[in-house]
N, C-alpha and C positions, 0 to 999 in steps of 0.2 A: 504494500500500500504506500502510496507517495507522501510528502508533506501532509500535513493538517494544522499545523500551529504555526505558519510563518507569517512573516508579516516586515513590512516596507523598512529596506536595510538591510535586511538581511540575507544569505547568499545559499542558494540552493544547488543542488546538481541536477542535472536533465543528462538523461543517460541518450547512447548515440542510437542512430534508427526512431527518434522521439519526433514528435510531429510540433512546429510551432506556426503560428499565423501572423499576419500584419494586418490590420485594415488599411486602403486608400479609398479614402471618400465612399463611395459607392462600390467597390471590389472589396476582396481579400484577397492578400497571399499566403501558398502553403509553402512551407520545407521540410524536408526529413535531415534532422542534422545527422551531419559522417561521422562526425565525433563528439564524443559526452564534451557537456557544457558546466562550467562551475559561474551562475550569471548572479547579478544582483536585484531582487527583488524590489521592484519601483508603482507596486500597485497593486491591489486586490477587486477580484469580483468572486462571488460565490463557487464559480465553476471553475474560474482560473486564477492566474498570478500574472501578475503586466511583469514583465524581466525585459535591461535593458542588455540587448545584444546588437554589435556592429555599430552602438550609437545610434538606435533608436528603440524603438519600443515593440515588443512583441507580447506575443499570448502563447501560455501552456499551461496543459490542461493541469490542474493540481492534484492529477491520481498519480501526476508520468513525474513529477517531479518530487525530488529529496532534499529531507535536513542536511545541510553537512556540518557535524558538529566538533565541538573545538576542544580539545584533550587539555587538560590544566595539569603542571607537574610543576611541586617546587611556588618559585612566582614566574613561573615562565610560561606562557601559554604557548601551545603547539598549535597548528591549523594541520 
């Protein structure tokens, strides 16, 4: 199961073969990324997550997308 508790700032993974969208105006685009994405979350709706990739804004779906969580050791935090 993907994400369920993110939210704006924070960075999720989108594994590769994952489908993302763009709206223009009146269209959509699709892509199937070749490679997993580690993107920054910049927006929520119910069904998906706004992630900014290439410098603009896309959509995925929030079942395809994951936490990537941060390992703390010591005072040093790992990513």
């Amino acid at each position: 199961m993907g994400a369920s508790k993110m939210k704006v700032g924070d960075m999720i993974y989108i594994p590769s073969e994952t489908y993302v969208h763009q709206y223009h105006e009146e269209t959509q685009t699709y892509e199937r990324l070749k490679e997993p994405q580690s993107l920054l979350v910049i927006g929520e709706s119910s069904l998906f997550y706004e992630v900014l990739m290439f410098g603009s804004a896309w959509y995925v779906k929030k079942r395809d997308a994951y936490e990537i969580k941060k390992e703390v050791k010591g005072d040093h935090k790992i990513s």
